[in-house]
C-alpha positions as CSV (number, residue, x, y, z in Angstrom):
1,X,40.2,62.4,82.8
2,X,41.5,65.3,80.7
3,X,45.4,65.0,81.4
4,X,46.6,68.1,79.5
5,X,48.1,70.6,81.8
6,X,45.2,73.7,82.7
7,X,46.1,76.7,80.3
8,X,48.2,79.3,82.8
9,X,46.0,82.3,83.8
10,X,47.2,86.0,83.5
11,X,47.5,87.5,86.9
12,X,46.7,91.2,87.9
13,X,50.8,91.4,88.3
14,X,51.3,89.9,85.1
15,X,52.2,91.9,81.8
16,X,50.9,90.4,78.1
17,X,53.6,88.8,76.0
18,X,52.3,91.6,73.1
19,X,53.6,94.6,75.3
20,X,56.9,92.7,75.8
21,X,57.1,91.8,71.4
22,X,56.3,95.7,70.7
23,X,58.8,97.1,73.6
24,X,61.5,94.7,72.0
25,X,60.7,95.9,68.8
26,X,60.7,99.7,69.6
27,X,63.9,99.0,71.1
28,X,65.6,97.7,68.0
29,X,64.3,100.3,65.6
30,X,65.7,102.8,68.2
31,X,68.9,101.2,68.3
32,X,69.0,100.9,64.4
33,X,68.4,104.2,64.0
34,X,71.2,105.2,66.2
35,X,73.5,103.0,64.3
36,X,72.6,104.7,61.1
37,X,72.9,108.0,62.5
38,X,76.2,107.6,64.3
39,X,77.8,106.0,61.1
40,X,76.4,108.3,58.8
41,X,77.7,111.8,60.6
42,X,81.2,110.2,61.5
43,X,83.0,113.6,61.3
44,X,80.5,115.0,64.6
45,X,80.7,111.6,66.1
46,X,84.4,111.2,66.5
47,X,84.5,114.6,67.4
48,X,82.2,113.8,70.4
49,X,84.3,110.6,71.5
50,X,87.4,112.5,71.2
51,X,85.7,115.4,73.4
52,X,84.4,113.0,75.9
53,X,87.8,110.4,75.8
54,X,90.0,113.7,76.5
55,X,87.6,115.2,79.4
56,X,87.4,112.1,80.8
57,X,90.9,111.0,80.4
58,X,92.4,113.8,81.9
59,X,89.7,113.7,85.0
60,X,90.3,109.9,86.0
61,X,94.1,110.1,85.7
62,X,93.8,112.9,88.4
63,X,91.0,111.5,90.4
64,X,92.6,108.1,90.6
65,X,95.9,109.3,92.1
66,X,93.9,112.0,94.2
67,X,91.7,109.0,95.7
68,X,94.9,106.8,95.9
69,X,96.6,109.7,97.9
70,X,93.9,110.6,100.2
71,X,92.8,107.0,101.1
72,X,92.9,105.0,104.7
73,X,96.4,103.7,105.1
74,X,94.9,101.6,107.9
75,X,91.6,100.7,107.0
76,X,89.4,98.5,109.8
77,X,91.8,100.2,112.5
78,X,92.7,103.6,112.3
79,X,89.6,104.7,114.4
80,X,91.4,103.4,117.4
81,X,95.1,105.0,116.6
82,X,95.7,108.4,118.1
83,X,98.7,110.9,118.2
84,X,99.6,112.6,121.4
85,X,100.4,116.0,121.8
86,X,101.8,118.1,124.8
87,X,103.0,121.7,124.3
88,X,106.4,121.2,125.6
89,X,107.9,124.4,124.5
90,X,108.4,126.8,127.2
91,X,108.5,129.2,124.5
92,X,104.9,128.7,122.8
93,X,102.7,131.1,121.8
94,X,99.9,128.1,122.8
95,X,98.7,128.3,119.4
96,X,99.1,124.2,118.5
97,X,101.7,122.4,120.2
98,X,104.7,121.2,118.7
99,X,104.2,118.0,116.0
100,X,106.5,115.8,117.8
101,X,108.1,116.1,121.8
102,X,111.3,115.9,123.5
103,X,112.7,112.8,124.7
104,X,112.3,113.2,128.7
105,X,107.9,113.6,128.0
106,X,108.0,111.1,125.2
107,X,109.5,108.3,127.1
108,X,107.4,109.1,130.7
109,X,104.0,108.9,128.5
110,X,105.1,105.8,126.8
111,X,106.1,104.3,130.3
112,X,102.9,104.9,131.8
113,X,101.2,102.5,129.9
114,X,97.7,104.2,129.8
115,X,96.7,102.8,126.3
116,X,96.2,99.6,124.7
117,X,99.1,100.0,123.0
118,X,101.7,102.8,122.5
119,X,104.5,103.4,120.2
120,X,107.2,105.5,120.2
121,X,108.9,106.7,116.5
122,X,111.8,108.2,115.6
123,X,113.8,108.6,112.2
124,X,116.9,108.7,111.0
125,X,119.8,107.9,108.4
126,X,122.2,104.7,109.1
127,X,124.7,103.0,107.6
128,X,123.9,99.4,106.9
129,X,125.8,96.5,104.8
130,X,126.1,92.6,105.8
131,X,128.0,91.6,108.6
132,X,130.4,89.3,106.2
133,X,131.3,93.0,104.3
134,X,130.0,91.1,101.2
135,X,128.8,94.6,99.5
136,X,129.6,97.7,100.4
137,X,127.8,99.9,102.8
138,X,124.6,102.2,102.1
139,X,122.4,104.9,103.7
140,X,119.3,103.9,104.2
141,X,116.7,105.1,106.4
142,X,116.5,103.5,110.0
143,X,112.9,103.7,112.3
144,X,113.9,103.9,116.1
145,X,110.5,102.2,117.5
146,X,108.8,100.0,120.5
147,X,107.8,96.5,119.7
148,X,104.0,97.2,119.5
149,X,104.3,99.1,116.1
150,X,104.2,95.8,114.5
151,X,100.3,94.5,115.8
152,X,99.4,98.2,116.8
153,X,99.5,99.0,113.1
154,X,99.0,95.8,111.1
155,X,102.3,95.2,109.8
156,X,103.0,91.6,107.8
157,X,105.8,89.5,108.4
158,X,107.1,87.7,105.8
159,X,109.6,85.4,107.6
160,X,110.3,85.7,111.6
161,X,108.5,88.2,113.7
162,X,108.6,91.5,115.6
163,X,111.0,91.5,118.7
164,X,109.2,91.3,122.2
165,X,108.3,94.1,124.9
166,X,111.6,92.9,127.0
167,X,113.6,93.5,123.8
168,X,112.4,97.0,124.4
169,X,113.6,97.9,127.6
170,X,116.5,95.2,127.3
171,X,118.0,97.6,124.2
172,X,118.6,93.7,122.5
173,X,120.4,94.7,119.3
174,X,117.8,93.0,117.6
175,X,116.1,94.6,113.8
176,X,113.3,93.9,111.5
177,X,113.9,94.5,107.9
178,X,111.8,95.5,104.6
179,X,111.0,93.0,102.0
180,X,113.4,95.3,99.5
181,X,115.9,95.1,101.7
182,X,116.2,91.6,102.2
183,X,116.2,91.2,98.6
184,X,119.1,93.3,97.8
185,X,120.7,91.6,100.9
186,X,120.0,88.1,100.6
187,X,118.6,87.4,97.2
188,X,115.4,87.3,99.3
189,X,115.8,84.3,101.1
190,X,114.7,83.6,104.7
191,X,117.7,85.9,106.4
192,X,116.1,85.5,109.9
193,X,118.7,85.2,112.5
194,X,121.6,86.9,110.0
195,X,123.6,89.8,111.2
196,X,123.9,92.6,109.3
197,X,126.2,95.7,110.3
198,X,124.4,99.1,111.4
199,X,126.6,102.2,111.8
200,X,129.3,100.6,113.6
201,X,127.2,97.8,115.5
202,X,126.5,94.3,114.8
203,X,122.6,93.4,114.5
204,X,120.9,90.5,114.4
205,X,117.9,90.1,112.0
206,X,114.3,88.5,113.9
207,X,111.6,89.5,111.1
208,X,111.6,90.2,107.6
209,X,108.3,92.4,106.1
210,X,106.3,91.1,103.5
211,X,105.1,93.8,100.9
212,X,103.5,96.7,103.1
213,X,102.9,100.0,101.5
214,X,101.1,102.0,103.6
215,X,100.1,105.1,101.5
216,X,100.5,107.7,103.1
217,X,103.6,106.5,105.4
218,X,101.7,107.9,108.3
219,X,103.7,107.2,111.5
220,X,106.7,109.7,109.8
221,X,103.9,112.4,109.1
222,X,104.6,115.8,110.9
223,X,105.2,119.6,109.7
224,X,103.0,119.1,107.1
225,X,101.3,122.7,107.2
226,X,104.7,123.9,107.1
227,X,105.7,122.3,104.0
228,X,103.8,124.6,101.7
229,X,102.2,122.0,100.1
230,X,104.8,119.7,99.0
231,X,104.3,117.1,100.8
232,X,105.0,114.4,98.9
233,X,107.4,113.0,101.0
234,X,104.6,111.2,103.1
235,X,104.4,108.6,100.1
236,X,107.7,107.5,100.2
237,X,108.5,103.5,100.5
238,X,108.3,102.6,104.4
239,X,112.2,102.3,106.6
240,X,114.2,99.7,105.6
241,X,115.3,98.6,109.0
242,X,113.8,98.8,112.1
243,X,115.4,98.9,115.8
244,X,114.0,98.8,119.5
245,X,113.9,102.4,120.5
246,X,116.6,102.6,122.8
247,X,118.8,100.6,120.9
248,X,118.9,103.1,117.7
249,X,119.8,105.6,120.4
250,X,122.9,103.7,121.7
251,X,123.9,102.4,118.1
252,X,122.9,105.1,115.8
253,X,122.1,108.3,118.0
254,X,124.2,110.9,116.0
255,X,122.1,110.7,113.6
256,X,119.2,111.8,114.8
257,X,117.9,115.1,114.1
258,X,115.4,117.3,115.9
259,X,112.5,118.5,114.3
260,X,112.6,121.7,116.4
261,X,114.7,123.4,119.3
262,X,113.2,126.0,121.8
263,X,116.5,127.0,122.8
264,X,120.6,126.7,121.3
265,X,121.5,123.1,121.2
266,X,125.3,121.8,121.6
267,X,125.9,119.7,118.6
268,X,127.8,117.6,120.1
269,X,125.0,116.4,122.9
270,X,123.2,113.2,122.8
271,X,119.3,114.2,121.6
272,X,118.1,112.6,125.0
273,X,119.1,115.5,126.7
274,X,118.5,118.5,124.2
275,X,115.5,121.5,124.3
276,X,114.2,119.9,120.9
277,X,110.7,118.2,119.6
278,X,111.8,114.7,118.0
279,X,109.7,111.8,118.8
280,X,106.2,110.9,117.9
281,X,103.9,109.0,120.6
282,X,101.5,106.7,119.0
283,X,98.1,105.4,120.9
284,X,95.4,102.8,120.5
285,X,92.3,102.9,122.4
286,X,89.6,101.0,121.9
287,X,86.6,102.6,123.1
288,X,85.3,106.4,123.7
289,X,85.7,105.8,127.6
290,X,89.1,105.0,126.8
291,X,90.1,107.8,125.1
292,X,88.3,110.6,127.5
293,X,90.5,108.7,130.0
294,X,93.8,109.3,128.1
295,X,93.1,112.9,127.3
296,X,92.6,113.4,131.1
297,X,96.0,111.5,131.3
298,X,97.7,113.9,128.8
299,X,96.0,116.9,130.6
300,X,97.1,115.7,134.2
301,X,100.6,114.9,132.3
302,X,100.8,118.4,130.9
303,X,99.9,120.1,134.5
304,X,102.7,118.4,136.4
305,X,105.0,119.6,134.0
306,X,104.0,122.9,134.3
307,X,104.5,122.4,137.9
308,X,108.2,121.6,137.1
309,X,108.2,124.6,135.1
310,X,109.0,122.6,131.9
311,X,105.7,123.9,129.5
312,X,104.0,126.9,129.6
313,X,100.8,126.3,128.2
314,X,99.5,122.6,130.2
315,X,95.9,123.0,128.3
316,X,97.7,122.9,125.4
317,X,97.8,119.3,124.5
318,X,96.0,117.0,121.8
319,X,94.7,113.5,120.9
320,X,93.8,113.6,117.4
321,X,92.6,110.3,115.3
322,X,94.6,109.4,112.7
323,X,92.6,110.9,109.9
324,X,92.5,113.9,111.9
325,X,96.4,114.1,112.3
326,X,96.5,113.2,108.0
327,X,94.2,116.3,107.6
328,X,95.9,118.7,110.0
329,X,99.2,118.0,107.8
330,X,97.8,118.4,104.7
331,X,98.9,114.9,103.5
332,X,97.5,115.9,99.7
333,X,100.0,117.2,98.0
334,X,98.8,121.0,97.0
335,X,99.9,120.4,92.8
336,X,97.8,117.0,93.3
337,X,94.4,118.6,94.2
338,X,95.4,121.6,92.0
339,X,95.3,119.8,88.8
340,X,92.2,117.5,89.6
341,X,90.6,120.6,89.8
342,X,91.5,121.8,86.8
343,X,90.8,118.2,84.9
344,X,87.3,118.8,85.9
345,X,87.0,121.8,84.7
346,X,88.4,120.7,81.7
347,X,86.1,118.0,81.4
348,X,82.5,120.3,82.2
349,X,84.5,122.5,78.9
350,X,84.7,119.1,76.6
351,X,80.8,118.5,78.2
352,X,79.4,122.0,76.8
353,X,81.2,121.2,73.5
354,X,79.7,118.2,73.3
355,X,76.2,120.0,73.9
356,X,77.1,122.0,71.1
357,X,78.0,119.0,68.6
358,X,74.7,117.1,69.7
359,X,72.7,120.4,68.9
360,X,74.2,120.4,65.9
361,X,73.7,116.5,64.8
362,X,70.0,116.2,66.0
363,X,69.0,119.8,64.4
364,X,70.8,118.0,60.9
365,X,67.9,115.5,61.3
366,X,64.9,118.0,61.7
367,X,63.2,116.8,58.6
368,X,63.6,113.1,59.3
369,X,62.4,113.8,63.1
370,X,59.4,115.9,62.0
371,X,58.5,113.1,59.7
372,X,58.9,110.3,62.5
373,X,56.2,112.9,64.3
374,X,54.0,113.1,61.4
375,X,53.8,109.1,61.1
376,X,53.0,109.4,65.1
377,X,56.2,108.9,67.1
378,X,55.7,110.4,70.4
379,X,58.2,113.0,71.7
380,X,59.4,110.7,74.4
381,X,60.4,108.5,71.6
382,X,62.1,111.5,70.1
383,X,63.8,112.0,73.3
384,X,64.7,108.6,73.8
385,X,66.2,107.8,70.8
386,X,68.5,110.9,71.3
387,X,69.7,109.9,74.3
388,X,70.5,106.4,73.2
389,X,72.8,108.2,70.8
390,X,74.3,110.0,73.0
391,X,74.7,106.9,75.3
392,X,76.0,105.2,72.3
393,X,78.8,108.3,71.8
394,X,79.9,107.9,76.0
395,X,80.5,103.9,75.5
396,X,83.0,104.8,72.5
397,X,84.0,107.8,74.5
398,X,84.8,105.8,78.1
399,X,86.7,103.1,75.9
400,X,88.5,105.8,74.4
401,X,89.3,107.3,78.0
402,X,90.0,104.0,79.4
403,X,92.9,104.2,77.2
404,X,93.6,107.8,78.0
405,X,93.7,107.4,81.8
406,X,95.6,104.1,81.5
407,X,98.0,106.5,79.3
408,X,98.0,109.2,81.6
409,X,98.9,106.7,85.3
410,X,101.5,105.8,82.8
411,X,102.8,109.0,82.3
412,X,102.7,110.0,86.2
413,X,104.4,106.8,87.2
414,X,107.3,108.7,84.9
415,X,107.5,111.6,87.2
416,X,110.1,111.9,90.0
417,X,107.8,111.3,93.0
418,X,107.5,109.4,96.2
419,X,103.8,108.1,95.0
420,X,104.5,107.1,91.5
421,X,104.6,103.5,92.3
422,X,100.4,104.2,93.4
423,X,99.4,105.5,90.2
424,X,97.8,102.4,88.9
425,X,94.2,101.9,88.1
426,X,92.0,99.7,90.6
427,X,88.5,98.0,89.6
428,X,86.5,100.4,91.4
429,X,88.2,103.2,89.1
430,X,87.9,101.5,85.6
431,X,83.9,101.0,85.8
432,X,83.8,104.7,87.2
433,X,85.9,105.9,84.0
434,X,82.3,104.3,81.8
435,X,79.8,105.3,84.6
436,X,81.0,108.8,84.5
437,X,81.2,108.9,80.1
438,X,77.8,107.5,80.0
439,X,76.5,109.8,82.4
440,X,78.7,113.5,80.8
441,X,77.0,111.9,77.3
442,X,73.5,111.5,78.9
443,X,74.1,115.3,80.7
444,X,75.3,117.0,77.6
445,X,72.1,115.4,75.6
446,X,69.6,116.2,77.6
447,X,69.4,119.5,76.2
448,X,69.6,118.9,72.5
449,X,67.6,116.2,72.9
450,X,64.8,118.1,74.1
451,X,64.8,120.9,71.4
452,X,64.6,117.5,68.9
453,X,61.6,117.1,70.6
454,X,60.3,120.7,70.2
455,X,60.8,120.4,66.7
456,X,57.4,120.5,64.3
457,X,56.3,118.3,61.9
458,X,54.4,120.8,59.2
459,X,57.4,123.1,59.5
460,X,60.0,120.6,58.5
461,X,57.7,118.5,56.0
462,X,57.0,122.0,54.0
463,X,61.1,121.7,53.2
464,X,61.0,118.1,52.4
């Protein structure tokens, strides 16, 4: 019995080990004639890397805070979150309603309970400092709110937890405070069920945030297309305290400020009561049915008021998504997508330099290409070998602009901005910054690669 193992049969599928020793070999002699190249016309290759690091430095430092800025600050949820609108000024033009509305509608659509969840939000200024008067006291920004902005919108809880529905309606002197605020106050300890002092009311602490940095701070978004593009402030770090709703009104209401006023407002009456726009009504509903029934809602809502001769315009009201609301403000700061613009443009400028420099270097080798023909290199060697140059040049020039960009974030985190503390580069960023200097190196080759291959062999072995 013959026990050596049968010899293995080649397959229709199968490729001979031959075609796999003269590809390998191909490939090294391609790659050592890049090397030689690249090392021996170092002036025109560091001229390309610096070309291609600058483009493409200057490009991923503005397309990384440009996709930082314009991302989902509730991503997995904010399909189901929706701002309500009703035109409530009896003075509209019925153009778009007003960003925010007056207390009376706000609080009557909040009641109803038509949603999954709503929220009411409300900003404002507020003296806070610890109850023992152990440091003094500061101004720091206050969110007047309804207990369901805490699961409604995903917020983390470092220690203790949001304050409950009856909290709400009971106007508890209850809060929730940030992470930064519990440091500065505590030494950021566990301060749950600590009183701390707000305006001229004692407060008792039930949650503490863990880090949440919602980018852009979306539930204080509103006059954005009025802001002529600076809208910056959207990026800012989120409230540092937060109250039930009614509370903030009884311990902090002077310091409330409309956003607008339809009519002359006594400065010395209570908000609840003014002609003025100054709280935003927050929705989630889970399913399309849902939301055709809450437009009906707002619709029916807006009517009855017209009935009362309170609005003018009833069809006038809204239920936009929350990327719908981001985009009818304008969140992007104007300079932002300005100068990302403009870095792209710089880079196609560095790509058609580049073009030129290639040219240049592969038209230097016409003699030692035409005699690489003569010996019976193909032209898609030709071509091949000078676009692995020019692959070789976009490595050395993403490394390069790796360091550029990293330069450039640092350089923006300088600036005196509400986003600065975004400007960092993520994973998916830092293999883009290679992807896209391999590919400008490929694009800008593809050209003087191809006359390379044009090029013919009596012509340039007459001059040899």
């Amino acid at each position: 019995m013959n026990s050596s193992a049968p010899a293995r049969q080649h397959g229709a599928g199968d490729i001979p080990h031959w075609v796999f020793l003269i590809g390998r070999l191909m490939l090294s002699y391609i790659l050592k004639v890049v090397r030689h190249n690249t090392q021996r016309n170092r002036v025109l290759t560091a001229l390309m890397v610096l070309a291609i690091a600058v483009g493409i430095g200057a490009s991923m430092t503005t397309l990384t805070v440009m996709r930082l800025l314009s991302g989902d600050p509730l991503p997995g949820r904010s399909q189901h979150i929706y701002y309500a609108q009703i035109d409530v000024n009896p003075q509209s033009k019925g153009k778009e309603p007003p960003d925010v509305l007056d207390y009376q509608t706000a609080v009557d659509l909040w009641k109803a309970g038509q949603a999954d969840q709503q929220v009411l939000v409300a900003g404002s200024k507020a003296k806070v400092r610890p109850a023992d008067g152990s440091l003094p006291a500061q101004m720091l920004s206050l969110r007047a709110t309804t207990a369901d902005f805490f699961s409604m919108f995903d917020v983390p809880f470092h220690f203790g937890q949001a304050w409950s529905a009856a909290d709400d309606t009971g106007r508890t002197r209850v809060a929730v405070i940030s992470a930064s605020l519990n440091e500065k106050l505590f030494g950021g300890a566990n301060s749950v069920g600590k009183v701390i002092r707000v305006a001229n009311a004692d407060v008792k602490i039930v949650g503490v945030l863990a880090a949440w940095r919602p980018a852009p701070l979306f539930y204080a978004v509103r006059g954005g297309r009025f802001s002529g593009g600076d809208t910056s402030s959207f990026y800012r770090q989120p409230d540092d305290v937060f109250m039930p709703f009614f509370t903030s009104l009884e311990v902090n209401g002077g310091n409330f400020q409309p956003f607008n006023c339809w009519a002359k407002r006594d400065q010395l009456e209570n908000l609840e009561r003014a002609p003025c726009t100054w709280i935003g009504l927050w929705v989630r509903l889970d399913d399309p049915a849902k939301v055709a029934a809450y437009k009906r809602f707002l619709d029916n809502s807006a009517a009855q008021l017209k009935q009362q001769g309170r609005v003018k315009y009833a069809e006038n009201t809204r239920l936009r998504t929350l990327g719908e609301w981001l985009d009818f403000n304008l969140v992007v700061p104007a300079d932002v997508k300005l100068q990302t613009v403009l870095a792209f443009a710089f880079l196609a400028i560095c790509l058609i330099n580049v073009v030129a420099l290639l040219l240049a270097k592969f038209l230097r080798h016409s003699p030692e290409i035409g005699l690489r023909r003569a010996l019976g290199a193909t032209r898609g060697a030709i071509f091949a070998q000078c676009l692995a140059e020019a692959a070789c040049i976009g490595l050395l020039g993403g490394v390069t602009g790796l360091l550029l960009t990293l330069f450039g974030l640092y350089l923006v985190r300088q600036q005196p901005v509400s986003y600065v503390d975004l400007a960092y580069l993520d994973v998916p960023m830092f293999c883009m910054t290679f992807a896209l200097s391999v590919a400008v190196s490929l694009l800008a080759g593809i050209i003087p690669a191809l006359r390379a291959t044009l090029i013919q062999p009596a012509v340039q072995l007459n001059q040899l």
